[in-house]
DSSP file (Angstrom, degrees, kcal/mol; ACC not computed):
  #  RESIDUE AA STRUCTURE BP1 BP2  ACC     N-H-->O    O-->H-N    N-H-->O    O-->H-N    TCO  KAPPA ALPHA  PHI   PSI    X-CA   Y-CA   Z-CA
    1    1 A X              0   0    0      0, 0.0     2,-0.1     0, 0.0   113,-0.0   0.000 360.0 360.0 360.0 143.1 -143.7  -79.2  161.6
    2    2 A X        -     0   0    0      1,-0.1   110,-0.7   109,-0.0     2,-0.3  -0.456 360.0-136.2 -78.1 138.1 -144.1  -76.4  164.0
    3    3 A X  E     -A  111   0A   0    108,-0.2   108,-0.2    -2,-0.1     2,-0.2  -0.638  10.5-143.6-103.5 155.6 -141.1  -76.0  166.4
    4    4 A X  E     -A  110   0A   0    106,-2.6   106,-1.5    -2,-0.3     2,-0.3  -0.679  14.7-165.0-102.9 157.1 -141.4  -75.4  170.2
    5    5 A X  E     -A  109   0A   0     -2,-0.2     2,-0.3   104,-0.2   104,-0.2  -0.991  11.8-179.6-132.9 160.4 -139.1  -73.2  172.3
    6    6 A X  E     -A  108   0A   0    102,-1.5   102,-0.8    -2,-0.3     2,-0.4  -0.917  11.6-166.5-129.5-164.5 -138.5  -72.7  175.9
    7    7 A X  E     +A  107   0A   0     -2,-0.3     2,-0.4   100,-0.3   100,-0.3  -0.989   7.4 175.9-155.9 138.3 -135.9  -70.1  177.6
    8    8 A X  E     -A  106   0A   0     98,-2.6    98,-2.9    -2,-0.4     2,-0.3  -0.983   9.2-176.6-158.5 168.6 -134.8  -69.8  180.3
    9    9 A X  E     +A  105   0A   0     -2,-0.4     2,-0.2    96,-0.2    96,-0.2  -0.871   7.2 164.9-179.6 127.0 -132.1  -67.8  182.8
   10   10 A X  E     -A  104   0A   0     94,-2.2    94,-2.3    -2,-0.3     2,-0.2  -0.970  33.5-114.5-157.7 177.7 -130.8  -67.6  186.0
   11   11 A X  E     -A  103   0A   0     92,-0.2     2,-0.4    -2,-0.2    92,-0.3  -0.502  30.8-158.2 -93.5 154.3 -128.0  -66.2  188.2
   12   12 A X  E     -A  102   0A   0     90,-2.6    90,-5.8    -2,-0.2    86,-0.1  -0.940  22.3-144.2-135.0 132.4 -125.2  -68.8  190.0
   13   13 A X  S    S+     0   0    0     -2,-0.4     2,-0.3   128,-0.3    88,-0.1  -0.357  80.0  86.7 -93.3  54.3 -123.2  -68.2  192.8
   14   14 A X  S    S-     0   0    0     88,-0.2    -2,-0.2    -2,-0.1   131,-0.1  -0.909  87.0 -92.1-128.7 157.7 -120.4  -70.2  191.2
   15   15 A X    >>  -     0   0    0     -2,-0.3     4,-1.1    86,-0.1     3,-0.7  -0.067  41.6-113.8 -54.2 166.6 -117.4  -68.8  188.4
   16   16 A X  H >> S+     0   0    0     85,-0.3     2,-1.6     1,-0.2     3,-1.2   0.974 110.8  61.5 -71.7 -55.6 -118.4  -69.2  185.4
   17   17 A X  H 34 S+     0   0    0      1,-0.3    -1,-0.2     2,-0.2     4,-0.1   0.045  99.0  52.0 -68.0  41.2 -115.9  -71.7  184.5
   18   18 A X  H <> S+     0   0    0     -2,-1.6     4,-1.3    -3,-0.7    -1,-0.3  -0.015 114.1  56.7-157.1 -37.2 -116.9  -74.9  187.3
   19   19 A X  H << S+     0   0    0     -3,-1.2     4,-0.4    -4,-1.1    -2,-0.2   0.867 108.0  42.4 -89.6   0.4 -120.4  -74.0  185.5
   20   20 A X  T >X S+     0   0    0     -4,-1.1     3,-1.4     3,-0.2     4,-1.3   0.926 114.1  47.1 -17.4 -88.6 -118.9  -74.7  182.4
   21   21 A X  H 3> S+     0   0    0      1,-0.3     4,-1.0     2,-0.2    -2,-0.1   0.810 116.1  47.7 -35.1 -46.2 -116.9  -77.8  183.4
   22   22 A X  H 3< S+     0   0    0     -4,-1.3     6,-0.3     1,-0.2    -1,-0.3   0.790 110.0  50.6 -68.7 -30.6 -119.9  -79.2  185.0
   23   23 A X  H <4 S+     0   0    0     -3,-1.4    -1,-0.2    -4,-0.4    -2,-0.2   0.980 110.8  48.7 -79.2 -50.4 -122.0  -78.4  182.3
   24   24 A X  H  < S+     0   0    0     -4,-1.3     2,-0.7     4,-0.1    23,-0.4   0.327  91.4  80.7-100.2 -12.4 -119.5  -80.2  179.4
   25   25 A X    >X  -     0   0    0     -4,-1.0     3,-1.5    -5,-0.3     4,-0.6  -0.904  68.4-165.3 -83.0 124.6 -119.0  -83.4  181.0
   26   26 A X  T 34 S+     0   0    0     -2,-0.7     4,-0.2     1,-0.3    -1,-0.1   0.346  81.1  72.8 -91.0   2.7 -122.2  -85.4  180.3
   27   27 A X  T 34 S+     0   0    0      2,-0.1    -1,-0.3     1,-0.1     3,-0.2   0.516 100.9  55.5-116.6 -12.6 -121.9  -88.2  182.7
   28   28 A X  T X> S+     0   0    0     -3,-1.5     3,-1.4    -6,-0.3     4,-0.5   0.757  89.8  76.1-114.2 -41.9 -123.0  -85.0  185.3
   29   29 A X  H >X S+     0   0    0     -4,-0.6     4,-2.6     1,-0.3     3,-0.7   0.731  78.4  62.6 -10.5 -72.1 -126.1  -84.0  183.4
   30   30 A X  H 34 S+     0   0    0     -3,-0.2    -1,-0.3     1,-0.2    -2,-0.1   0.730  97.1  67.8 -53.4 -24.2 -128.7  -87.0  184.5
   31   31 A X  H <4 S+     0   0    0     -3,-1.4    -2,-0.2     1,-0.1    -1,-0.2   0.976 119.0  19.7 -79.3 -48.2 -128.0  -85.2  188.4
   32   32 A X  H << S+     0   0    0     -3,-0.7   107,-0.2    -4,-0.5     2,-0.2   0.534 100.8  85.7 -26.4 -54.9 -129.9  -82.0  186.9
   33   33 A X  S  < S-     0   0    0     -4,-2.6     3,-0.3   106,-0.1     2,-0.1  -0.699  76.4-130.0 -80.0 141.3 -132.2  -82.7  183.8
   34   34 A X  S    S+     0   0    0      1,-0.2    -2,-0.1    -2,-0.2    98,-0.0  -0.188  91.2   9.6 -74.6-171.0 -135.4  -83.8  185.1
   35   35 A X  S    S+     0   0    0      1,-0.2    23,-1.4    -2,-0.1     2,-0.5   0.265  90.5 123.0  17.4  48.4 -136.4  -87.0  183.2
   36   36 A X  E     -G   57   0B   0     -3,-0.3    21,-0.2    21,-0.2    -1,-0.2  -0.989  41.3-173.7-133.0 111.6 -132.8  -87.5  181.4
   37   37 A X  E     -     0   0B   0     19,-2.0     2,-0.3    -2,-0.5    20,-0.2   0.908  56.4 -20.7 -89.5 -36.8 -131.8  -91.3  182.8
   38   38 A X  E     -G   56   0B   0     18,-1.2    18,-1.3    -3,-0.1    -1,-0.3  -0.971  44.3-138.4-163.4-150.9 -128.8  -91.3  181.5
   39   39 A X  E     +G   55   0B   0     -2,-0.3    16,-0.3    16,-0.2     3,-0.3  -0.947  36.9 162.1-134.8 108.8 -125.9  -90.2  179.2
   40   40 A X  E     +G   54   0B   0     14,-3.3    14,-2.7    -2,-0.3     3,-0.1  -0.752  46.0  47.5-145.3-153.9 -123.5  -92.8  177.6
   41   41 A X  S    S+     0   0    0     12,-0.2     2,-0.3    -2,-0.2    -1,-0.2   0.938  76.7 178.7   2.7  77.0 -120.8  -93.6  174.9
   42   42 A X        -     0   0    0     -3,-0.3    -1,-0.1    11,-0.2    11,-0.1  -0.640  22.9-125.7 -73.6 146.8 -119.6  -90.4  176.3
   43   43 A X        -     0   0    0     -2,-0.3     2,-0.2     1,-0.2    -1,-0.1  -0.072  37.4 -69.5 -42.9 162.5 -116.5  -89.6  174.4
   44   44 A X  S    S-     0   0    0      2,-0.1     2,-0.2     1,-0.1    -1,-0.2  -0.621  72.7 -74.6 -78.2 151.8 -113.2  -88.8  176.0
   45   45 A X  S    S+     0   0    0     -2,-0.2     2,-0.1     2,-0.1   -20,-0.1  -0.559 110.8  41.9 -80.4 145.3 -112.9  -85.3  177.9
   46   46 A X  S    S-     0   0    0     -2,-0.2     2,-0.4   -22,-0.1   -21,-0.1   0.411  83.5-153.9 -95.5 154.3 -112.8  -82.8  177.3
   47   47 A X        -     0   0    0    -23,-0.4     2,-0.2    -4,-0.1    -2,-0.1  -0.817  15.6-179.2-105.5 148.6 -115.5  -83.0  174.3
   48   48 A X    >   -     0   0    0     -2,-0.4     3,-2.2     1,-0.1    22,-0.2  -0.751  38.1 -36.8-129.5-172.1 -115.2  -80.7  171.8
   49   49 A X  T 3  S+     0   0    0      1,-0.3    22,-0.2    24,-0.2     3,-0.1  -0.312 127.2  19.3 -66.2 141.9 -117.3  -80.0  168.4
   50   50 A X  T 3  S+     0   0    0     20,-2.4    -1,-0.3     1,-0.5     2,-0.1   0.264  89.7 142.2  37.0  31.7 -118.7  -82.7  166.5
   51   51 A X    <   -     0   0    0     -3,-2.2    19,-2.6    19,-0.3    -1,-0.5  -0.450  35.3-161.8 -72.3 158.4 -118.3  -85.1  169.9
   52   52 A X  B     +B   69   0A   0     17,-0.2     2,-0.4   -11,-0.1    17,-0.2  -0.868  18.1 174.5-159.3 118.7 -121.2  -87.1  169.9
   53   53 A X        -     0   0    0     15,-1.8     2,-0.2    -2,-0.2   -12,-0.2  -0.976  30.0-117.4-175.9 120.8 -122.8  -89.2  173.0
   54   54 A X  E     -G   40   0B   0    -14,-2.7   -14,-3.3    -2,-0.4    13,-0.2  -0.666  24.6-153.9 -98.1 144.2 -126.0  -91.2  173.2
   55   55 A X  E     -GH  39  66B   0     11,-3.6    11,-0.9   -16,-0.3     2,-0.4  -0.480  15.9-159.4-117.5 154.2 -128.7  -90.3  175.5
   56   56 A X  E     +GH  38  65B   0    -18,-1.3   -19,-2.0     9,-0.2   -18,-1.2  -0.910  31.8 174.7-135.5 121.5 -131.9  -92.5  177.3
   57   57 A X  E     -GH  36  64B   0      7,-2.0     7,-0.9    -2,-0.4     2,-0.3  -0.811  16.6-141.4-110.5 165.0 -134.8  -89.6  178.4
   58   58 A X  E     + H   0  63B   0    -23,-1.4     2,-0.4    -2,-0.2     5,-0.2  -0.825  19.9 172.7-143.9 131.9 -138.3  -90.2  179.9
   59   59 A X  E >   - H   0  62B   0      3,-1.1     3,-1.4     4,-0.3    -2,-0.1  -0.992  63.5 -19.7-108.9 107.8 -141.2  -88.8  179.4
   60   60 A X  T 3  S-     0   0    0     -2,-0.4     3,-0.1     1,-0.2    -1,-0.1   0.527 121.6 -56.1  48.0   0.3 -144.3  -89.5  180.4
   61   61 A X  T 3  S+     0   0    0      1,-0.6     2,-0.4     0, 0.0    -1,-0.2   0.586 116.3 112.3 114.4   7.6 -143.6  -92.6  181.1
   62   62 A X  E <   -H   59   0B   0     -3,-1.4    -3,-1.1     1,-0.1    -1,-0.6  -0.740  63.3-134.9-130.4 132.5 -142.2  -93.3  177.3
   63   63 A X  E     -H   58   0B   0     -2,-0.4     2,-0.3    -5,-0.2    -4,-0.3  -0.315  25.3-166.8 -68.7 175.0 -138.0  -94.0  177.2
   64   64 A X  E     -H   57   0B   0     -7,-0.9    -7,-2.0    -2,-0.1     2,-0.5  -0.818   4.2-165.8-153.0 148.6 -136.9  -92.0  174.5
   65   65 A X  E     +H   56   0B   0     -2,-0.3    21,-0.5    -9,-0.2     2,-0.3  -0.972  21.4 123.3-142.4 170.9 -133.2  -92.5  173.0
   66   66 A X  E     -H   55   0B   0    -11,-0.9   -11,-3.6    -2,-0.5    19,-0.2  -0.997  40.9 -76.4 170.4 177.9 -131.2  -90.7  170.9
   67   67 A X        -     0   0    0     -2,-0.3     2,-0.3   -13,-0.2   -13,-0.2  -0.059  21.9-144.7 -93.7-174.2 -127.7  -88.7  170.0
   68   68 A X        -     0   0    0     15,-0.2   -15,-1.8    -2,-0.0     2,-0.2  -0.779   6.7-164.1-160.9 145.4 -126.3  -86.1  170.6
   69   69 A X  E     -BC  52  82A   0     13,-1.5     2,-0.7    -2,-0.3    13,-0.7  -0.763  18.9-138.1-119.5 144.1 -124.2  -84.0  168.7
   70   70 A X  E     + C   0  81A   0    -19,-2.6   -20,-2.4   -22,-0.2   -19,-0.3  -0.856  25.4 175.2-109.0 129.0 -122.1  -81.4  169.8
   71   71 A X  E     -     0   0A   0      9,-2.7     2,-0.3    -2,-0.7    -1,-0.2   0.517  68.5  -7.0-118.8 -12.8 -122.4  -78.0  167.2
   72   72 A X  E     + C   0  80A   0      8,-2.3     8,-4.4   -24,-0.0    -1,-0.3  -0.799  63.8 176.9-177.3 149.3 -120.4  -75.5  168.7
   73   73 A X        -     0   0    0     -2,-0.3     2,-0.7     6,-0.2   -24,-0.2  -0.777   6.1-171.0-157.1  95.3 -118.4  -75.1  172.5
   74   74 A X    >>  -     0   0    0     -2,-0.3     3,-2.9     1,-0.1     4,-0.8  -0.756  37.4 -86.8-124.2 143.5 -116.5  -72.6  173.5
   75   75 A X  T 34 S-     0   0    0     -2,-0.7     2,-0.4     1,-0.2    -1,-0.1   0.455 102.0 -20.5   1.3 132.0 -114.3  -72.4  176.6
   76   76 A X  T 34 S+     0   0    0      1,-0.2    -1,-0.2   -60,-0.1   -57,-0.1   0.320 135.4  46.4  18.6  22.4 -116.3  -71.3  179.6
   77   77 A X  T <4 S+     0   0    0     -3,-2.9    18,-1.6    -2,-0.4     2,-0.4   0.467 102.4  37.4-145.9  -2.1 -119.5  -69.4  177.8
   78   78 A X  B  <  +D   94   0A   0     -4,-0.8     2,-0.3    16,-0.2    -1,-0.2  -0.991  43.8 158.3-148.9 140.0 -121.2  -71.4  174.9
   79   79 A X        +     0   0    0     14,-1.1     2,-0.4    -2,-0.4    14,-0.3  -0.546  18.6 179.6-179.2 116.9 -121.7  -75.0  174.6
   80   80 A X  E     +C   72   0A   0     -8,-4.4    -9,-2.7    -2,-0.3    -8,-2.3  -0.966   2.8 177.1-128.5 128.4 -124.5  -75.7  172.2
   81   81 A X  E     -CE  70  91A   0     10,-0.9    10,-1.5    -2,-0.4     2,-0.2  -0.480  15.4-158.4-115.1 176.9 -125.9  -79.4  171.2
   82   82 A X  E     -CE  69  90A   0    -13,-0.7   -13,-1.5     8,-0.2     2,-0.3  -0.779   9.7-157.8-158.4 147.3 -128.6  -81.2  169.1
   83   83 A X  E     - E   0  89A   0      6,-0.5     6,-1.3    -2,-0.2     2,-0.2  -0.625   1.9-161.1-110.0 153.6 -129.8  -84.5  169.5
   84   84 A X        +     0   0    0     -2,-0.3     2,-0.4     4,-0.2     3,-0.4  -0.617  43.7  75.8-103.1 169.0 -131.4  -86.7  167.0
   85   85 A X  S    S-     0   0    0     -2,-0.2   -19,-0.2     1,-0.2     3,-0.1  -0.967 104.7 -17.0 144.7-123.9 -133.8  -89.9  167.7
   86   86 A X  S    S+     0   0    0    -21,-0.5     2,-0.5    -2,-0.4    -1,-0.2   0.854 139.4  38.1 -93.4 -56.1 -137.0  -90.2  168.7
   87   87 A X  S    S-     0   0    0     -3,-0.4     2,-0.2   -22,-0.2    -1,-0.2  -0.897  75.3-155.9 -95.5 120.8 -137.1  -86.6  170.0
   88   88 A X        +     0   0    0     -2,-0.5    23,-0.9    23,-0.4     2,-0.3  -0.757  26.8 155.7 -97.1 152.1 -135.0  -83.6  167.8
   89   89 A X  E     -E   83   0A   0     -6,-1.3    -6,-0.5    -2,-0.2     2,-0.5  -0.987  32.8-149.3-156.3-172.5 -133.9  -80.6  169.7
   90   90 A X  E     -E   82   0A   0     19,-0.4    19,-3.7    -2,-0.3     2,-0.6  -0.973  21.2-153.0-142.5 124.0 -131.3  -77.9  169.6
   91   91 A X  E     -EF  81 108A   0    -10,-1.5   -10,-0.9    -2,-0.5     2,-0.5  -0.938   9.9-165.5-123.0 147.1 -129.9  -76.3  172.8
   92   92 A X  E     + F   0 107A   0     15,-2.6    15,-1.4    -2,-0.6     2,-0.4  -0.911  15.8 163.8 -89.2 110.4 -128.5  -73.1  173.5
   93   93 A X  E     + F   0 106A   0     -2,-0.5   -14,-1.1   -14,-0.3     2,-0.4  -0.982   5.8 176.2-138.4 143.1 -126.6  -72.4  176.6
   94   94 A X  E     -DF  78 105A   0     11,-1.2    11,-2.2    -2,-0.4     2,-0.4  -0.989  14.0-150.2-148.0 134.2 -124.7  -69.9  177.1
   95   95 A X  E     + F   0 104A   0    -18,-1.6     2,-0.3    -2,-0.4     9,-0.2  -0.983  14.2 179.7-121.8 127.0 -122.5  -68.5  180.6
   96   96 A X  E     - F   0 103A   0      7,-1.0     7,-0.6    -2,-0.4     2,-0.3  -0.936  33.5-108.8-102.8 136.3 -121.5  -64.8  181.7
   97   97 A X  E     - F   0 102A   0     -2,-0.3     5,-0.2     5,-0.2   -82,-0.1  -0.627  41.0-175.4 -78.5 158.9 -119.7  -63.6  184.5
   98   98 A X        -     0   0    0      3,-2.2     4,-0.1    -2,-0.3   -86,-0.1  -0.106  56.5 -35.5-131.2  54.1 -121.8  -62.1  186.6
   99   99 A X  S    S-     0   0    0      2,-0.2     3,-0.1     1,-0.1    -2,-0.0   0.848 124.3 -50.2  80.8  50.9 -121.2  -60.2  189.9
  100  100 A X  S    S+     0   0    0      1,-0.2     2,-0.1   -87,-0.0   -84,-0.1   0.382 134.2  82.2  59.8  -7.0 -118.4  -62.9  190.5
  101  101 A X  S    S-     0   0    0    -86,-0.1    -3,-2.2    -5,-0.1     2,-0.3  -0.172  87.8 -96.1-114.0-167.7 -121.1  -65.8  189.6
  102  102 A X  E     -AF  12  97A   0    -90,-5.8   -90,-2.6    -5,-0.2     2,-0.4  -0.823  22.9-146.6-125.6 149.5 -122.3  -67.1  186.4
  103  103 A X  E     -AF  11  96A   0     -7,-0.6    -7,-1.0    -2,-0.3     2,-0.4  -0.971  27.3-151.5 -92.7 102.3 -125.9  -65.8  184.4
  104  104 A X  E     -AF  10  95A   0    -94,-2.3   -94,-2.2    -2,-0.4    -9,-0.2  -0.811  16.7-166.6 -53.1 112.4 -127.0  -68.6  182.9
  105  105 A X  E     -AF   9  94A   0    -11,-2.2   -11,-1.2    -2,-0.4     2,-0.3  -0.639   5.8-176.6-108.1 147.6 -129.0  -68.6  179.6
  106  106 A X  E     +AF   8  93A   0    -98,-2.9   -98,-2.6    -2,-0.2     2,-0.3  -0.952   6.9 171.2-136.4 144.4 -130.8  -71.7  178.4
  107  107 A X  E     -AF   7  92A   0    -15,-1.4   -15,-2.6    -2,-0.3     2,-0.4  -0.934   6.0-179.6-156.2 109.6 -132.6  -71.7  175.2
  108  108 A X  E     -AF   6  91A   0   -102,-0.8  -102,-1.5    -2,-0.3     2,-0.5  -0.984   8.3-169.9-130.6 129.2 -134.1  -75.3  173.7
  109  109 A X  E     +A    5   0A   0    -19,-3.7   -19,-0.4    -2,-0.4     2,-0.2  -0.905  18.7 175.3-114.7 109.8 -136.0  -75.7  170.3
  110  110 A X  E     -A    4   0A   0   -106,-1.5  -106,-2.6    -2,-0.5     2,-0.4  -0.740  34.7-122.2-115.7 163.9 -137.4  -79.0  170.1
  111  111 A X  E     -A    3   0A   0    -23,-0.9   -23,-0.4    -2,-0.2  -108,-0.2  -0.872  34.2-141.6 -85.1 130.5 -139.9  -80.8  167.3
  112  112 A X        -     0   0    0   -110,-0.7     7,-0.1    -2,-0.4   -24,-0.1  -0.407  42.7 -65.2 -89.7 172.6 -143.3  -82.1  169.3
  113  113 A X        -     0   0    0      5,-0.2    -1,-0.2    -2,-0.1     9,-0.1  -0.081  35.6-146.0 -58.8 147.1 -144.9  -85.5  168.3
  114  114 A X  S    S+     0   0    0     -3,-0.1    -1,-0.1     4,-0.1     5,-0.1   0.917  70.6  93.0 -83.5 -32.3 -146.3  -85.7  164.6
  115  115 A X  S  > S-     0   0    0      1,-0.1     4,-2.2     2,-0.1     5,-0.3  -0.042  77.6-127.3 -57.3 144.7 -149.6  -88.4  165.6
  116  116 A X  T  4 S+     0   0    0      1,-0.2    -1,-0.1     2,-0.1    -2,-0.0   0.513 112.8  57.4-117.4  46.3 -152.6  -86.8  166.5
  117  117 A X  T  4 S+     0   0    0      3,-0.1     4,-0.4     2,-0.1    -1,-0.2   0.470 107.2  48.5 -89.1  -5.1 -153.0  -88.3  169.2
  118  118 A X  T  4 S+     0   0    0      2,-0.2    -5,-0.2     1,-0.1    -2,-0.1   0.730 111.8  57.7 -81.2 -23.4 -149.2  -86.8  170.5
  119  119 A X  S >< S+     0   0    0     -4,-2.2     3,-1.2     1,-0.3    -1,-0.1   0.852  98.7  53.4 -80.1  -9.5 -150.6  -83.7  169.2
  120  120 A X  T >  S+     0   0    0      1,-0.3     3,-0.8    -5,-0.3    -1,-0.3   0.919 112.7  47.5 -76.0 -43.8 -153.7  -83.8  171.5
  121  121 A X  T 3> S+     0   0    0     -4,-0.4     4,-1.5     1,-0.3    -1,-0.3   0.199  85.3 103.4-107.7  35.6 -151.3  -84.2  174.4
  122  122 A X  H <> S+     0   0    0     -3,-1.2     4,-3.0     1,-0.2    -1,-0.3   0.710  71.6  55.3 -30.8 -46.1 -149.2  -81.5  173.3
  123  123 A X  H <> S+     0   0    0     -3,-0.8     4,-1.0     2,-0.2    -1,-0.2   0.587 102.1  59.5-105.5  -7.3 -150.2  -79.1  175.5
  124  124 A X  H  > S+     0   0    0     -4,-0.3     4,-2.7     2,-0.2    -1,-0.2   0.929 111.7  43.9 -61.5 -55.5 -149.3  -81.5  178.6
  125  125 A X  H  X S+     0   0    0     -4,-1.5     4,-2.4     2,-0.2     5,-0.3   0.939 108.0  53.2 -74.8 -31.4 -145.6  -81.7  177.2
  126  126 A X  H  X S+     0   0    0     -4,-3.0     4,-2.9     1,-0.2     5,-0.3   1.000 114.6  46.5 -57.3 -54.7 -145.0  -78.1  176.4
  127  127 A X  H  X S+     0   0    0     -4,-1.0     4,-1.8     1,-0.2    -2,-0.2   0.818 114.4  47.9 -13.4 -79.5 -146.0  -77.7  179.9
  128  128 A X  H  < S+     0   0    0     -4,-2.7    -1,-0.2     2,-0.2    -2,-0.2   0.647 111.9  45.4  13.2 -86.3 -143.8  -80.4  181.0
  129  129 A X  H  X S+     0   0    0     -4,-2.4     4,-3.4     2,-0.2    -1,-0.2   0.626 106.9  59.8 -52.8 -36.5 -141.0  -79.4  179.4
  130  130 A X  H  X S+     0   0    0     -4,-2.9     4,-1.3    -5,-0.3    -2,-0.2   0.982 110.2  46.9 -66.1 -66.6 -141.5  -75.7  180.6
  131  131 A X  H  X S+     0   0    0     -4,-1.8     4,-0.6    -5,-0.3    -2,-0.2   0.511 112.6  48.4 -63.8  -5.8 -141.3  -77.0  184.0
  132  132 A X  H  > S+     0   0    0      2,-0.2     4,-2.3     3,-0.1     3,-0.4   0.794 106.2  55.4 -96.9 -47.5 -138.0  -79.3  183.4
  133  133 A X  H  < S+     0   0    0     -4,-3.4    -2,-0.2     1,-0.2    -3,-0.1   0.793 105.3  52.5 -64.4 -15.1 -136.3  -76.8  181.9
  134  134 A X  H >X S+     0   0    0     -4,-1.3     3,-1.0     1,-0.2     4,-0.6   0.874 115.0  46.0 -35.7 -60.6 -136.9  -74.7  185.2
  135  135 A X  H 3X S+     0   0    0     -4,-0.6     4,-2.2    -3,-0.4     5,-0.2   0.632 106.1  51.9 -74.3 -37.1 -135.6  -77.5  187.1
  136  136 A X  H 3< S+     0   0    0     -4,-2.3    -1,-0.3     1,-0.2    -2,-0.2   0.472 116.6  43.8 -94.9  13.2 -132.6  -78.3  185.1
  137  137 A X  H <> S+     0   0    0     -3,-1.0     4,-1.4    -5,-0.2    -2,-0.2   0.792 115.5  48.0-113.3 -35.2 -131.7  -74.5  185.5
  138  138 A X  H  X S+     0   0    0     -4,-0.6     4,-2.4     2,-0.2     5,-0.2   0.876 114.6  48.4 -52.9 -70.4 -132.7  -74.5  189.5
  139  139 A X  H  X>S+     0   0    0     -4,-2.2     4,-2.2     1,-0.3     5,-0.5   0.823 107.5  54.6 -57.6 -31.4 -130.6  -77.8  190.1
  140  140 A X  H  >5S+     0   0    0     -5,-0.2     4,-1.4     1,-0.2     5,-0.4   0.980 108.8  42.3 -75.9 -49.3 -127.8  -76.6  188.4
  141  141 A X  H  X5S+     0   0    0     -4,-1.4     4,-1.1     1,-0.2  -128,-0.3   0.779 119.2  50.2 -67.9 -10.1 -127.4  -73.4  190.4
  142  142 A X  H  <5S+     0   0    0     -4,-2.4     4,-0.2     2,-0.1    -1,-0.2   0.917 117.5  35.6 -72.1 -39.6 -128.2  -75.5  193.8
  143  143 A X  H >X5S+     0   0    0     -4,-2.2     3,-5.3    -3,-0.3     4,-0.7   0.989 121.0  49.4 -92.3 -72.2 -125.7  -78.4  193.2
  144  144 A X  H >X<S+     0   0    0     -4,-1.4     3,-1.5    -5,-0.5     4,-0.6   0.772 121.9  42.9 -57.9 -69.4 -122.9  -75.8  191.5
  145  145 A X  H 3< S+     0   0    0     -4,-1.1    -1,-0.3    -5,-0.4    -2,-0.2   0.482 109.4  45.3 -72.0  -1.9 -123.6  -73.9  194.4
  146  146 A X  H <4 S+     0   0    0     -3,-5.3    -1,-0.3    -4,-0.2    -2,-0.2   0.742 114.8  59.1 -93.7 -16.4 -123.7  -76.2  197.3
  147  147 A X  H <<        0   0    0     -3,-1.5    -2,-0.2    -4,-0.7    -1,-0.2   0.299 360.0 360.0 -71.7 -20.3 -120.4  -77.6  195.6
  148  148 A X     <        0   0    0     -4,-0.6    -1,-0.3  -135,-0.0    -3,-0.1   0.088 360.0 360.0-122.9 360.0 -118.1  -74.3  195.6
C-alpha cells in the first residue's frame, strides 16, 4: 500500500527547549493536533525511547484508536513516534535554534484506508490531513508563543 506524506515547517518565537518539553509531554498534544481527542496511559515523564501511550483521533467523524510508540528522542531537537491501530503513521519532528526561536520541521508518513470506498474518499483525507498538520504546526507556535 501506497504511503502518504505531508511536511511541514515553521519558525517559533520560543527556545528551542520549552518547544521540546511541550512537544514530549503527551497530555499537551490534544491542545494542538486538530482532531486528536486525547492522549492516555501516558507513561511517566520524562518519556524516553520505546515509551509507549495510547491515543483516541477523529476523523471525519470516525474515532480512531491506537498506540504509540516512541522510536527515537533526543534532548531538545528530535522526537520521532509511530503509532499503530486503526491508522499507521511515522512522525518526524525535528527543532533548531533559530534566531533565538525554534524552526520547526514536521514530517508524517501515514498508510490511507485499504476499502475502496476509503480510497474514493482519499483525496478528502489527504486534504484533511494537509490542513491539520498546518494547524498542529500554527497552534503550536501560537500557544508556545503566547506562553513565553
Amino acid at each position: 500500500m501506497q504511503k502518504e506524506k505531508v511536511h511541514f515547517e515553521i519558525d517559533i518565537n520560543v527556545p528551542q527547549e520549552n518547544v521540546f518539553d511541550f512537544l514530549t509531554d503527551p497530555k499537551n498534544i490534544p491542545l494542538v493536533l486538530p482532531g486528536l481527542v486525547e492522549n492516555y496511559n501516558i507513561p511517566e515523564l520524562p518519556i524516553k525511547k520505546g515509551s509507549t501511550f495510547n491515543f483516541r483521533y477523529q476523523i471525519l467523524g470516525v474515532l480512531l484508536d491506537g498506540k504509540t510508540i516512541i522510536d527515537e528522542i533526543e534532548r531538545s531537537s528530535i522526537y520521532n513516534f509511530t503509532t499503530e491501530g486503526e491508522v499507521d503513521s511515522k512522525w518526524l519532528q525535528n527543532m533548531t535554534t533559530k534566531n533565538g526561536g525554534t524552526h520547526f520541521t514536521l514530517d508524517v508518513e501515514y498508510t490511507p484506508p485499504r476499502s475502496w470506498l476509503d480510497k474514493a474518499k482519499l483525496t478528502m483525507i489527504q486534504e484533511i490531513n494537509r490542513r491539520d498538520a498546518e494547524k498542529y504546526t500554527k497552534n503550536l507556535k501560537e500557544l508556545l508563543e503566547m506562553q513565553s
